[in-house]
C-alpha positions as CSV (number, residue, x, y, z in Angstrom):
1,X,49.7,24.6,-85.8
2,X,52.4,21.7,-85.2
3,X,50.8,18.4,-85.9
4,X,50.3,16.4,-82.4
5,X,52.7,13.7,-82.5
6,X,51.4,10.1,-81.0
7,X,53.3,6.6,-80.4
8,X,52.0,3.5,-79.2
9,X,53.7,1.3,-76.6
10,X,53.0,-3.0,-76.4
11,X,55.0,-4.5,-73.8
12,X,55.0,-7.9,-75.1
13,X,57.6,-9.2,-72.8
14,X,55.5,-11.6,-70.7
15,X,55.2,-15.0,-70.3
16,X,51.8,-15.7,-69.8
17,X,51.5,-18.5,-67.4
18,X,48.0,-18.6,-66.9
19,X,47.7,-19.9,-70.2
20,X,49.5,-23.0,-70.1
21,X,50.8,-23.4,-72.8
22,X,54.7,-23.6,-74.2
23,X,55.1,-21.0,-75.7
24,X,54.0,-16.8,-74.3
25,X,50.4,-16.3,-74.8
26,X,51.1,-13.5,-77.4
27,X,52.9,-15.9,-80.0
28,X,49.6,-18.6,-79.7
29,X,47.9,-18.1,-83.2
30,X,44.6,-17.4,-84.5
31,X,43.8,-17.6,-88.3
32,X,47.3,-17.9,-89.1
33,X,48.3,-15.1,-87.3
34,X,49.7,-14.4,-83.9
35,X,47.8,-12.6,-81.2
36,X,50.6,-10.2,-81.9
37,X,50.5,-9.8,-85.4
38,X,46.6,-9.0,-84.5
39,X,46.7,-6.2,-82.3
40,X,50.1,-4.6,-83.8
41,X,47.5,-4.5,-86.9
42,X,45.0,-2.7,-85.1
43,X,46.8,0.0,-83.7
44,X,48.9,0.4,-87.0
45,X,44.7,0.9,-88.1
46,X,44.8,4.2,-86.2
47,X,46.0,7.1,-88.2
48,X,46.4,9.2,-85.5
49,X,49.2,6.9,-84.4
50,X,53.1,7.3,-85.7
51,X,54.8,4.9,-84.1
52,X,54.8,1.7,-82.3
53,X,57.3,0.5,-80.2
54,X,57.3,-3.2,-78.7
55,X,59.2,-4.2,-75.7
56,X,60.3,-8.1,-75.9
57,X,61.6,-10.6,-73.4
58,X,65.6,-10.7,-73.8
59,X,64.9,-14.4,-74.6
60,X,62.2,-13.9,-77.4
61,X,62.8,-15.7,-80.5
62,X,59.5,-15.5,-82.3
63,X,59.0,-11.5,-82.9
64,X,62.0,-11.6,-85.2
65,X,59.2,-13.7,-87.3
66,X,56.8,-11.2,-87.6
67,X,57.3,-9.2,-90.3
68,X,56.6,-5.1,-89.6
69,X,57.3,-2.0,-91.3
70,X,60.6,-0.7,-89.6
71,X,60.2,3.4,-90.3
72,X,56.6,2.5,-88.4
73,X,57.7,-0.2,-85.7
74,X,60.9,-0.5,-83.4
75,X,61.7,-2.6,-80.1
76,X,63.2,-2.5,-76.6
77,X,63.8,-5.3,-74.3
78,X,61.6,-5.5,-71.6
79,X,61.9,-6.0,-68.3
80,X,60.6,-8.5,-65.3
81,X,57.3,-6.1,-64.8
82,X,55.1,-4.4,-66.9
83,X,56.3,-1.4,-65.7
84,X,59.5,-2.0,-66.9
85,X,58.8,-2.7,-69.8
86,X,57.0,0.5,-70.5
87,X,59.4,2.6,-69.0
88,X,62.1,1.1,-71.3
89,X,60.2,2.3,-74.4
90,X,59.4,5.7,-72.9
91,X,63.4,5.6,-71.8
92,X,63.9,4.8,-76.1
93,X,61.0,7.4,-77.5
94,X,62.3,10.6,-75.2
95,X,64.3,11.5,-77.9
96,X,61.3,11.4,-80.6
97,X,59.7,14.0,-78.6
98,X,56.3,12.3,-78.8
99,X,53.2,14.4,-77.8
100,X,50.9,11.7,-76.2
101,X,51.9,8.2,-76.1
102,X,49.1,5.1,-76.0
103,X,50.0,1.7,-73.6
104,X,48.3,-1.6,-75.3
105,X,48.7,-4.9,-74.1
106,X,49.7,-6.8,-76.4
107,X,46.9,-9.7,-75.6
108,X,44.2,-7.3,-76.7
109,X,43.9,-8.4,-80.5
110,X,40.2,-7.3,-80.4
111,X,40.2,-3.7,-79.8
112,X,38.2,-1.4,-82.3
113,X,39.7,1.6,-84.2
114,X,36.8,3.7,-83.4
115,X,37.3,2.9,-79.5
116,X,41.1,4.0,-80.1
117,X,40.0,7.1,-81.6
118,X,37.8,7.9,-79.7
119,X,40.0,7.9,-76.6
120,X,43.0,9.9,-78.6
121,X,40.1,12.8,-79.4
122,X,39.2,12.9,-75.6
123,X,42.2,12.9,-73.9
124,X,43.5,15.7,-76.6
125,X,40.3,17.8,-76.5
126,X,40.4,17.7,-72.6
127,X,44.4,18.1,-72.7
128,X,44.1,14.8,-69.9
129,X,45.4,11.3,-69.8
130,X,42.7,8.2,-69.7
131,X,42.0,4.9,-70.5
132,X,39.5,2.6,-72.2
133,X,37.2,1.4,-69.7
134,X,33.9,-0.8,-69.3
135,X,31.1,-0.5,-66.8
136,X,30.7,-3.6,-64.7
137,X,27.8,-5.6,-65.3
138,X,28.2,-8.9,-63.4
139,X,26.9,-8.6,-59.2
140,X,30.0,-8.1,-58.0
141,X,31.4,-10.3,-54.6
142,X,33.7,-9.8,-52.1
143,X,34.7,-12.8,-50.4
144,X,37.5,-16.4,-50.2
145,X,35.5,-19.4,-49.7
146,X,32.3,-17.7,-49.2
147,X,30.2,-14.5,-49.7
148,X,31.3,-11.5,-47.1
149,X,29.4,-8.9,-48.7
150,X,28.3,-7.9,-52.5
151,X,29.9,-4.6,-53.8
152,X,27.6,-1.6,-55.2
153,X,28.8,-1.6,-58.9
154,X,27.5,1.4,-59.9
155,X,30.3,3.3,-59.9
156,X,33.0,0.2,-60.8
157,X,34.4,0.3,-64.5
158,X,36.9,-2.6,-65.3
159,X,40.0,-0.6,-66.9
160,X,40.8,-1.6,-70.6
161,X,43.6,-0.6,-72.6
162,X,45.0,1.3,-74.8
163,X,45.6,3.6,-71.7
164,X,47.1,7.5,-73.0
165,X,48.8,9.5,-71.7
166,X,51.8,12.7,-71.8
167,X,55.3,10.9,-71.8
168,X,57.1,12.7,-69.4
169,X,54.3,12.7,-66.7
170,X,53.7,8.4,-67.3
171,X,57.8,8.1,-67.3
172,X,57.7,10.7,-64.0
173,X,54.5,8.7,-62.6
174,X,56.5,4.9,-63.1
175,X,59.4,5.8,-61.5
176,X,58.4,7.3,-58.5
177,X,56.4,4.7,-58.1
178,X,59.2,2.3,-58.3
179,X,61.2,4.5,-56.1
180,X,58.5,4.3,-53.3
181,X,57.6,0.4,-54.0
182,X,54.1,1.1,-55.1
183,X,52.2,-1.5,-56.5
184,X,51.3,-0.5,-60.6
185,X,49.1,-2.8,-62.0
186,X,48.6,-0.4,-64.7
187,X,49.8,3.2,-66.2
188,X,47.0,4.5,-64.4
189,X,47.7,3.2,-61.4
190,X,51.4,5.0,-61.4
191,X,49.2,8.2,-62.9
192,X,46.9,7.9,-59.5
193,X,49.5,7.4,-57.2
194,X,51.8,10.4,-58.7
195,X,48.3,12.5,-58.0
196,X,47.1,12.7,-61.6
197,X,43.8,12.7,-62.5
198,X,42.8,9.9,-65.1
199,X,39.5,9.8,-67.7
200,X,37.1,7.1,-68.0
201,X,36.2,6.5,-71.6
202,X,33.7,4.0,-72.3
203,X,34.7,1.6,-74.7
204,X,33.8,-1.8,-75.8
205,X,33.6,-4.7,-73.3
206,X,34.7,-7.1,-75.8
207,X,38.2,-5.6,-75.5
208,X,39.0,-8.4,-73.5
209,X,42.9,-9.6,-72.4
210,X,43.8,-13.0,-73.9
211,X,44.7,-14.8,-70.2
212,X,43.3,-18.4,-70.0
213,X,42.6,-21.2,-72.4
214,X,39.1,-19.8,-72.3
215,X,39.9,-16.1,-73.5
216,X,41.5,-17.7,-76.6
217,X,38.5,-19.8,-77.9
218,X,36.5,-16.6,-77.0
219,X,39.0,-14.2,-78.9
220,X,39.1,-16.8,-81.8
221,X,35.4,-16.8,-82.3
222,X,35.5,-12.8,-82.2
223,X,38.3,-12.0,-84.7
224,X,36.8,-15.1,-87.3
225,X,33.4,-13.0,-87.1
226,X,34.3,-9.8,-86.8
227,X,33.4,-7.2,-89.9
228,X,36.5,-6.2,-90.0
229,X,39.0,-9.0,-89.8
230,X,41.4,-8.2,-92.0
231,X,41.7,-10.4,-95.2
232,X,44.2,-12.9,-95.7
């Protein structure tokens, strides 16, 4: 049987303004690492992935610094949204003729190998695309400056990456949406709106997205006492 071929996509070409600081969000560092440096080294963690492709801003000047295997990694400028980005790394990988291909953001240094895993053997066994997800716990709000009603949560999941999918049905899937002016928040949003059905695979809520000030003290205390930080 021909071996299922999987790549991994970061689009790292944000700024991060939420984050005040100087400098993008995924270049801020923790342990001596970048936030970066710590996810690319997760998902390079997962055998069952063969590539990785990053999509930078055309003005980056800090991922030439980190130093990556180049038969493993390769990059593509971005573009303004995320969706760009991605579909300028699907755009690069057509040629690779990748079976599956997993979107990460690249400000999720915390993800586990065993959630990543766990999603690949789902969405392969079921032959269908899904993403990492988390049930809401919090009572949920809908409102501006006050309360206009509280939502049910029992069927609300917060969506997580990575996020898989077939290549040609996400590259399909992005750009009709960009041809009709949909608003994609997310590969599975341009999945949804093309009419594709998307899994919900529990994963960890600690998978959270570096955004604010806060989410980096937070990720900090995680990765300096986590099991498996990897050894400097």
């Amino acid at each position: 049987m021909k071996p299922i071929k999987i790549a991994a996509i970061v689009p790292a070409a944000g700024i991060g303004s939420r984050m005040q600081s100087a400098i993008p969000k995924q270049y801020l560092t923790i342990n001596h690492k970048t936030i970066l440096e710590h996810t690319l080294t997760r998902l390079a963690s997962v055998k069952g992935i063969d590539h990785i492709c990053v999509a930078i801003s055309p003005d980056d000047i800090w991922f030439s610094n980190i130093q990556l295997e180049p038969t493993r990694f390769s990059q593509v400028l971005g573009g303004k949204e995320r969706a760009d980005s991605v579909f300028n790394a699907l755009t690069y990988l057509k040629e690779q003729a990748f079976d599956w291909v997993l979107v990460h953001d690249a400000a999720r240094p915390l993800v586990q190998v065993d959630d990543i895993e766990h999603l690949i053997t789902q969405c392969i066994s079921h032959n269908q695309g899904g993403i990492l997800a988390s049930k809401v716990k919090d009572t949920i709000k809908r409102g501006d400056t006050s309360i206009k009603e509280t939502v049910p949560r029992d069927d609300l999941w917060q969506a997580l990456t990575p996020q898989m999918f077939k290549p040609d049905e996400l590259y399909q899937a992005l750009l009709l949406g960009a041809k009709q002016g949909a608003v994609i928040t997310d590969e599975a949003s341009a999945m949804e709106f093309s009419g594709h059905a998307v899994m919900l695979v529990a994963g960890r809520s600690d998978n959270i997205k570096i955004t604010t000030p806060e989410d980096l003290t937070l990720a900090e205390f995680y990765l300096t006492n986590s099991k498996d930080l990897e050894k400097k």
